[in-house]
Structure formats: structure tokens, C-alpha cells
N, C-alpha and C positions, 0 to 999 in steps of 0.2 A: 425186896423192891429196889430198883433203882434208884441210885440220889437224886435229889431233888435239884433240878438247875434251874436259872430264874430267865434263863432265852436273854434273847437281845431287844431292844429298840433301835427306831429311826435314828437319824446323825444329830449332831447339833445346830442351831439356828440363830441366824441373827435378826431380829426386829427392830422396829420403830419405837421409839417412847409410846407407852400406852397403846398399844396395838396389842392384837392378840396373836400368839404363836401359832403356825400351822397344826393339821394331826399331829400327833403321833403316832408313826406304826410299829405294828410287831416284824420286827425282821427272822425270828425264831421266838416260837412258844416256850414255856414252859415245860420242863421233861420230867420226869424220875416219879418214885410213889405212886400211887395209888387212888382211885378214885375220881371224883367228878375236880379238875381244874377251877380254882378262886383265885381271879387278880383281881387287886385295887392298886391304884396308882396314888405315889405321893411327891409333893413338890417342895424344893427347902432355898432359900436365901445365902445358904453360908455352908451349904455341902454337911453339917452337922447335925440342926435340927431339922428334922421331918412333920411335912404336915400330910396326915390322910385328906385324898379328894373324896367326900362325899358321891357315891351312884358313880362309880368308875370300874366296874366289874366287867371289865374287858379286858380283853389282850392286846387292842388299838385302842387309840382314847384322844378327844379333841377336848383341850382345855379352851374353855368357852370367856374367858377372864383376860382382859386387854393388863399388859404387865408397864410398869411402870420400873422394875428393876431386872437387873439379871436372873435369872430362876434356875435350879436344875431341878430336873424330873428323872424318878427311875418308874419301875414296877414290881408288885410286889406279886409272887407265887406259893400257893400250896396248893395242898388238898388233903387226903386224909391224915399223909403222913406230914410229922410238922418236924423240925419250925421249919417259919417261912424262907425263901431264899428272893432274891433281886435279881432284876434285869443289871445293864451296864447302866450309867446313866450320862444323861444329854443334860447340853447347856442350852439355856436358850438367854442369849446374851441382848441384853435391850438398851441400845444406841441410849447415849444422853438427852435429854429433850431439849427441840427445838428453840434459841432465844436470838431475838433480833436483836440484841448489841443498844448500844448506844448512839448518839449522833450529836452535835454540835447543837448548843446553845439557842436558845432565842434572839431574835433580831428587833430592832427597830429601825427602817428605813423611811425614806421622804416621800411622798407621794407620787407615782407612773417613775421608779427608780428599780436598779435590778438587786435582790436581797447576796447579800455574800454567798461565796460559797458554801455550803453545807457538808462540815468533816463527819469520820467519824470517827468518835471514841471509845467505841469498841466495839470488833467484829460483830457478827452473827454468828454461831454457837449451836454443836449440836446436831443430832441427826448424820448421816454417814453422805458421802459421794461429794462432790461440787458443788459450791456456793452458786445461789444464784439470787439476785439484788432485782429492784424496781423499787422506783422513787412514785407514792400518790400525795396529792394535791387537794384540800379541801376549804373553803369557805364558810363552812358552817361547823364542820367536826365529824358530822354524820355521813354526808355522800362527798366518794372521794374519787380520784380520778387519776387513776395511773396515767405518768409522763412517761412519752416514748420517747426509748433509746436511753435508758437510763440505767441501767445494768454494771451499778458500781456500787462499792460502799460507800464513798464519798461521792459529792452530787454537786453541780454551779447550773444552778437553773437561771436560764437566759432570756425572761423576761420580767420586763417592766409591771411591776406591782399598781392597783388603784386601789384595793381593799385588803383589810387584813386577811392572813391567807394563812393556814396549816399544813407539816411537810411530817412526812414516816417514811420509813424506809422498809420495805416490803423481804422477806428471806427465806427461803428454803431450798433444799436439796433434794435427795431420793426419800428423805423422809417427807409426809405432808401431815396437817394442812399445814402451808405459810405461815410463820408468824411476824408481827413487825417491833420494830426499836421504840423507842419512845417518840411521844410528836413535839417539836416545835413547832412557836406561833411566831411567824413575821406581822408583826404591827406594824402596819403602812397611817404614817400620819395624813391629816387631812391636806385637803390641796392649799399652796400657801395663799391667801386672797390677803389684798392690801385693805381693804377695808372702804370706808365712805367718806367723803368730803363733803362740807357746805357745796349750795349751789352755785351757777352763773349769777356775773354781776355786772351792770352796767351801771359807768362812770364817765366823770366828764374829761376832758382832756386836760392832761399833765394833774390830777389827780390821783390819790392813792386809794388802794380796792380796801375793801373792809375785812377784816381778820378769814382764814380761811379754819372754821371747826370742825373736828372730826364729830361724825354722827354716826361712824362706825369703826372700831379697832380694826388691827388685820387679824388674823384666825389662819387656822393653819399649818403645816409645815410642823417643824421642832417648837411646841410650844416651852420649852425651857426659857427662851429671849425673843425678842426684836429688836431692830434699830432700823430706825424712821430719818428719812431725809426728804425735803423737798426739790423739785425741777419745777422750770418755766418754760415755755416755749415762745415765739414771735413766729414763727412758721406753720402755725394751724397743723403743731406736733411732728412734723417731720424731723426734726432735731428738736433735746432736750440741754437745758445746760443748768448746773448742779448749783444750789442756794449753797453759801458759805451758811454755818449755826444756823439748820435749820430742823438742828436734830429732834424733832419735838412731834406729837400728836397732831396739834395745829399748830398755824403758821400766820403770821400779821405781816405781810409785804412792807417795807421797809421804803420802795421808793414808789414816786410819781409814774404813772402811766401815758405815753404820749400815740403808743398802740395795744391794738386788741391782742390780749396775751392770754395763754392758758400755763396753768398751775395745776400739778399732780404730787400726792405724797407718795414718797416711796418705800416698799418697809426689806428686808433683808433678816436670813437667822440661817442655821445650818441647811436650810432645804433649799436656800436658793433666793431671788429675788421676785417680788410684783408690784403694782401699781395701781392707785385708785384711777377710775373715770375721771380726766380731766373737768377743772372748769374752768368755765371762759369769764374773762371779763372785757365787756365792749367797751371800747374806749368813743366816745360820742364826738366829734369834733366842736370846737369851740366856736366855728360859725359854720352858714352856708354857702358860702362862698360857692360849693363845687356844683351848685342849683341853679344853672343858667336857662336861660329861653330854650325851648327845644321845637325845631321843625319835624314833623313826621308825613309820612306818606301811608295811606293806606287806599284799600282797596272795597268799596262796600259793600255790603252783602244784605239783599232781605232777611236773612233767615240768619243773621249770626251780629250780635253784641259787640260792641268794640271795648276795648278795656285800656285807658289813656295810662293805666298805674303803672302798669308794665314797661313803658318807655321812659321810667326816673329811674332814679339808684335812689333807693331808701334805707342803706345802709345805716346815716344817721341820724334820721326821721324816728319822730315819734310818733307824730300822726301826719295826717297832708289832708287840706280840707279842695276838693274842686269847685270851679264857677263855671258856665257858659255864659260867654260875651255874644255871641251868635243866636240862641234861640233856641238851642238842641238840644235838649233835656239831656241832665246827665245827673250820675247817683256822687252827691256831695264826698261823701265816705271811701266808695269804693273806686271811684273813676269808670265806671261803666258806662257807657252809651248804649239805649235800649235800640236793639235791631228793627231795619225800616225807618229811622231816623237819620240816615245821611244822603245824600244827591252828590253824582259823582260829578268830578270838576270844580269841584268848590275847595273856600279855605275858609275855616271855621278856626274861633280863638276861643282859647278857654284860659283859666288863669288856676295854679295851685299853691296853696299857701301851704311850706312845709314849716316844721316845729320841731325840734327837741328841748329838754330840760338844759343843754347848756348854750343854747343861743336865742336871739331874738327872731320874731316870726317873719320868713323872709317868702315875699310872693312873685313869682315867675310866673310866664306867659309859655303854653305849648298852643302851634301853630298847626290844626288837622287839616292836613290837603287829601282832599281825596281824588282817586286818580279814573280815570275812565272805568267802567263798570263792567267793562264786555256786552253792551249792549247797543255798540255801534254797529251800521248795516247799511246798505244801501235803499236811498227810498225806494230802487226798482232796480230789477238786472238789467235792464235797457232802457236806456233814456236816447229819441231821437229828438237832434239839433237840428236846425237850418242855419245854412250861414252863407255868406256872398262875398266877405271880404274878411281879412283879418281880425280876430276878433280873440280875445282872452275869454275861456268859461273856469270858474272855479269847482273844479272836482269836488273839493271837502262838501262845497253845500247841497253838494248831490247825496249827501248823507246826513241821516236820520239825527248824528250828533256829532258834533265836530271832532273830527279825526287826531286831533295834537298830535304831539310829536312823533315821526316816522318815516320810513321810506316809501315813492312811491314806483312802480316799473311799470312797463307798456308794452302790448302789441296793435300793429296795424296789419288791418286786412282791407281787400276789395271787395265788393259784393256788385254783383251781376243783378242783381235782383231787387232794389230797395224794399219792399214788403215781406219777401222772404230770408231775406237780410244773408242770404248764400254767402260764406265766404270766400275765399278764394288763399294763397300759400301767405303767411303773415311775411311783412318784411322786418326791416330792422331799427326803420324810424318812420316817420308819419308820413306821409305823402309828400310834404310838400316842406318839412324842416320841419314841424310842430312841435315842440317841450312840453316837459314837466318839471316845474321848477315850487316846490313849496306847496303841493295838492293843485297848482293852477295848470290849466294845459293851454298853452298858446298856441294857435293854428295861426298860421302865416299867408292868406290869401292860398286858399286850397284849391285850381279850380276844379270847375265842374267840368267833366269831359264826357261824352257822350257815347256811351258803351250799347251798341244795336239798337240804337235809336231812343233810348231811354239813359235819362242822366245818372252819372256811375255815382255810387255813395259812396264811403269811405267811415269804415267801421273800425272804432280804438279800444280796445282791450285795457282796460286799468285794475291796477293792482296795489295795495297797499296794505304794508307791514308795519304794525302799531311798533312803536319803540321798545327796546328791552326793560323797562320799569313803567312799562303800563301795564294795568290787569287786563289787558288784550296782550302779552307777549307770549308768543311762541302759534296766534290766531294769522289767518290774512282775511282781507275779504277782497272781491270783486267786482267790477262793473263793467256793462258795457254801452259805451257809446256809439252811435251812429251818428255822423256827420251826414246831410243831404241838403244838396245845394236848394236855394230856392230861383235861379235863373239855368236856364239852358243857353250853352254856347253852342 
């Protein structure tokens, strides 16, 4: 018989950590001897010792076992005739496994701050081909959130932190799956807040305000320290200017107050500066001098309240009690006047007695004029006159309510017709010189002239425009006269 030769096998191979090798094939059988062909296949770690694969009685053979080290495999031949003989044998060489390296330290930053850069301290490792990196992002540990464009070992992520946050750094090549480095935690401290102050306080003038307590620390920021200082303000906080030794929790004001001033604590540590809610302290004048008599003008209304409170400055008032001197009810307390209580044209006195704790009770006089009501009209659109000689008629009492103060203008027309009161082209003054001087209209001996046999009239156009601060302003109204003689010439 021929000798025994053990053929060939496939090439050798390279794999991934813990993956499994391709087949193997038979490139040439088994030759020589006799009888029915028996391969089994064995695989060894160190080319020396051999292990038999169990149910490998093939001449191709898939090892079905993911390898975690390099391995070589031959095959093993006989048949009747022994001993056995071998294939060549393959390596199948298995890449070191996967590790995402290391990466830079934990941080602590100050609160909406950007965390440092993130190094790293040692590569990614393992697996064959080109590194390739990504940086994920997580807030809880569990769900994480790959940053784009981040495709480096080292990482400076470019946003401002408000909660504490976890970073890894993601790795693989041709080998998969990814693995990643260790995680750090960026600890974001909390926001710095200054804390709480006593409240507002009103004092009298050129007196001192009462201690100012804290009723809350500041919190926040780098809590390793603070340092506390206070500011004042005169400007209702637009500018602030720094207390000498006022480096303390609270603060007791040191001088007299001659104005309304605000006081803020201020706290400072590594994160940064903030500020409690100002408080105010009113400084009350020490008399009332600034409570004179007051004139007002208004306008009255059925349907709406007057409210006299509104036309003082109660800056330093503590209370203000009202009176009517007039008869027109009014609310003590509030200074209200109930609507449908005033008549226009009139002047109405009231008196209010103002109060604070650092003066004596001091009572002024406000003076309510009320002004025309817009309910001036004409008693009729035509009013006819007779007249025979010069004679003054006053226009205003041709009206429903005296007109006050205003302007008034005129046209003059002819009329062909006294009954139908026809006009004819207006001219530019009366007939005969007539004015308008103060709502009076003087006619001047107008005469009568005799127009187709019937005496001509002379019809005046009047017009008048309430003043700009009466509650008729921006109204006119109208009337019209007729002038007819009562003699024919």
C-alpha cells in the first residue's frame, strides 16, 4: 500500500478577540493505505500539546468555539493502515481584546461653567485596523448620549454645565463591539444664591433703621467658604456703594437716614458673586410741609367715581382721613366720590387731614372745579329775532348751559324768503358791521330792505368752540339765527 500522507488544510487566519475562526477546508485529502478514510481534528495553544475535537470526523471542519487566544489546528489521518499521519497545520492568530484606555480624572466645577478639558491617560488598545474614538454624555449613568464630532482620545467639551454630568469615551476598530475607558463624574455645584435678609423698614427722618438679620445663609457655588459684605443704595439700586467692616451675616447700620435707602448682602467664594433681595427703608419726613392746598379740574361723569386720593403724593402719609365742606358725599378713607354726585361748573371744597408717625397732623384744603360736562346745546337750531334798530342779543343764553370759555365764528347769508329761510352765497361779515365779541353778537342798525316786495331777512350762522380744557374740547356746536325786521322801508 501506499504511505500514508495527511493532505493539506486552508491558510492561516486572523480573528477578533473571542470570535470564532472561519471553516476550515481540506485543500488535499488524505492519500496512502487502505481502507475506509478516519480524520479527526485537533487544536493546541503552544504548537506542542494537542487537544482532540470531539465529532470532528471530517476532512473540512468548522470550529464552532469563539477563541480568546491564538490557536493552531492540524488534521489528523488513517485508516486501516496506522499510525496516524497530519495535515500541515494553520494558525489562527486572535488580535488582543478590545480596551478603552483610560481618561482624565474627575472634576468639580461652579454652576452653568465649562468642565476642563478631558486627557487621556491611556490610549484605546487592542483589536487590529484604526482607532476610532467618540465621547458620550450622561446625567444619570444609565442613558447616554453621544457628542458629535468628537472623534479623539482626548476631548474639551464646550458647554456650560447646570447638573452633575458623566463622560466615557467610546473605542473600536475592525474589531467590534466598542468598548469604552473608564467614566468620570463632573460635579456641578449648586447655583451660588446670596441668601435672605430681614424685611423693609420705615423710619423717621435723620434716624437710624434697625439691625438688618439674615433669615437665610447663602447656599451654593464652592461650598468650602464665603465672604459676606454689605452695599447701600440712594438711587432705587441703580448704583451700589460698598459698607466699610460689613463683613458679617447681618448688618446694624451705623448712621442716621435723611433718605429712602436700600441695603443688600453680598456673598462671594470660588464660583463667583450674588446678592440678596434688597430692602428698603422709608425714610418718612419729619413734617408736612410738602401738603399744600390743591386746585383740580375735572370732568363729571354719571356713570364713573371720582377719586380725590390720586391728586396728593402720599409718599409720607400714613393715613389721610377726607371731609366735604360742600355737601357731596365722599368715602372718609378712600377719597372716593360716588358717581352722579357732581354738577358741572361748580367748585366744591373738601379738606384732607394727612398723618405720619413722625409729624403732627397737618389739614389742607383741595378745591374740585368741575368743568362743563358736554351737555351744552343749543335750545333750538333756529331762533328767529325781530329787530328795527341796533340792538346787542347775547348768543350764550341762547344755550341750554352757559358756553364758558371759547371761541366763537360766524356766517352771514340773505334769504329771499323769510318762512323758508332760502339762503343765498354767505359773505364775510354781517350785513351791516355786526360782531361777535364774548358769545354777544351786536348788530348795528341792520336795515330792512325790500327784496320783491317782501322784507329781506338776514340770517347769521353761529358757531362755537369750547376751550381746550373743557370736557367739550375737540366738540363745536351750532346755531342759527335769523334776523327780520319788524318795520318795512
Amino acid at each position: 500500500n501506499n504511505e500514508l500522507k495527511g493532505g493539506k488544510i486552508g491558510s492561516n487566519q486572523e480573528i477578533c478577540y473571542n470570535t470564532k475562526p472561519a471553516a476550515f477546508t481540506s485543500t488535499t485529502a488524505g492519500s496512502g493505505g487502505r481502507g475506509t478514510a478516519v480524520y479527526s481534528w485537533e487544536y493546541s495553544t503552544n504548537g506542542t500539546n494537542w487537544t482532540t475535537i470531539g465529532s470532528s470526523n471530517s476532512s473540512g471542519y468548522t470550529y464552532n468555539v469563539a477563541l480568546t487566544q491564538t490557536t493552531k489546528f492540524r488534521r489528523k489521518f488513517n485508516n486501516t493502515c496506522t499510525p496516524a499521519v497530519y495535515s500541515d497545520t494553520i494558525t489562527v492568530t486572535v488580535n488582543n481584546e478590545l480596551k478603552g484606555g483610560k481618561i482624565g480624572s474627575n472634576q468639580e466645577i461652579c454652576y452653568n461653567t465649562k468642565p476642563a478639558a478631558f486627557t487621556s491617560t491611556t490610549a484605546g488598545s487592542g483589536g487590529r485596523g484604526t482607532a476610532v474614538y467618540s465621547w458620550e454624555y450622561s446625567t444619570n449613568g444609565t442613558n447616554w448620549t453621544t457628542i458629535g464630532s468628537s472623534n479623539s482620545a482626548a476631548y474639551t467639551y464646550n458647554v456650560a454645565l447646570t447638573q452633575t454630568t458623566k463622560f466615557r469615551r467610546k473605542f473600536n476598530n475592525t474589531c467590534t463591539p466598542a468598548v469604552y475607558s473608564d467614566t468620570i463624574t463632573v460635579t456641578v455645584n449648586n447655583e451660588l444664591k446670596g441668601g435672605k435678609i430681614g424685611s423693609n423698614q420705615e423710619i423717621c427722618y435723620n434716624t437710624k433703621p434697625a439691625a438688618f438679620t439674615s433669615t437665610a445663609p447663602a447656599s451654593g457655588g464652592n461650598t468650602a467658604g464665603y465672604t459676606y459684605y454689605w452695599q447701600y443704595s440712594i438711587d432705587n439700586g441703580v448704583s451700589w456703594i460698598y459698607i466699610d467692616n460689613s463683613n458679617t451675616l447681618d448688618y446694624t447700620p451705623t448712621a442716621a437716614l435723611t433718605q429712602t435707602t436700600q441695603y443688600r448682602r453680598m456673598v462671594t467664594n470660588t464660583c463667583g458673586t450674588d446678592s440678596t433681595s434688597p430692602a428698603t427703608v422709608t425714610v418718612r419726613s419729619a413734617a408736612l410741609y410738602n401738603y399744600p392746598d390743591i386746585r383740580v379740574r375735572v370732568c363729571p361723569d354719571e356713570d364713573v367715581e371720582v377719586n380725590l386720593s390720586k391728586y396728593i403724593d402720599t409718599l409720607d402719609l400714613l393715613s389721610v382721613v377726607w371731609e366735604s365742606l360742600s355737601g357731596v358725599p365722599i368715602n372718609s378713607t378712600t377719597g372716593v366720590i360716588p358717581a352722579n354726585k357732581l354738577v358741572a361748573s361748580r367748585v366744591y371744597t373738601f379738606t384732607y387731614t394727612a398723618s405720619n408717625p413722625c409729624a403732627s397732623d397737618v389739614k389742607r384744603k383741595l378745591y374740585l372745579e368741575t368743568l362743563n360736562n358736554g351737555k351744552m346745546r343749543p335750545l333750538k337750531d333756529v331762533v328767529v329775532m325781530c329787530y328795527e334798530h341796533a340792538e346787542a342779543v347775547n348768543i350764550n343764553q341762547l344755550f341750554g348751559i352757559d358756553a364758558g370759555n371759547g371761541s366763537w365764528t360766524y356766517q352771514s347769508f340773505t334769504a329771499g324768503d323769510v318762512d323758508n329761510y332760502v339762503t343765498k352765497s354767505p359773505v364775510t361779515s354781517l350785513y351791516s358791521g355786526a360782531v361777535v365779541m364774548d358769545g354777544v353778537a351786536i348788530f348795528n342798525n341792520i336795515a330792512a330792505k325790500p327784496y320783491h316786495g317782501v322784507a329781506e331777512a338776514r340770517q347769521v350762522t353761529f358757531t362755537y368752540t369750547p376751550a381746550i380744557n373743557s370736557c367739550l374740547a375737540g366738540k363745536s356746536f351750532t346755531m342759527t339765527v335769523v334776523l327780520t325786521p319788524n318795520i318795512l322801508n
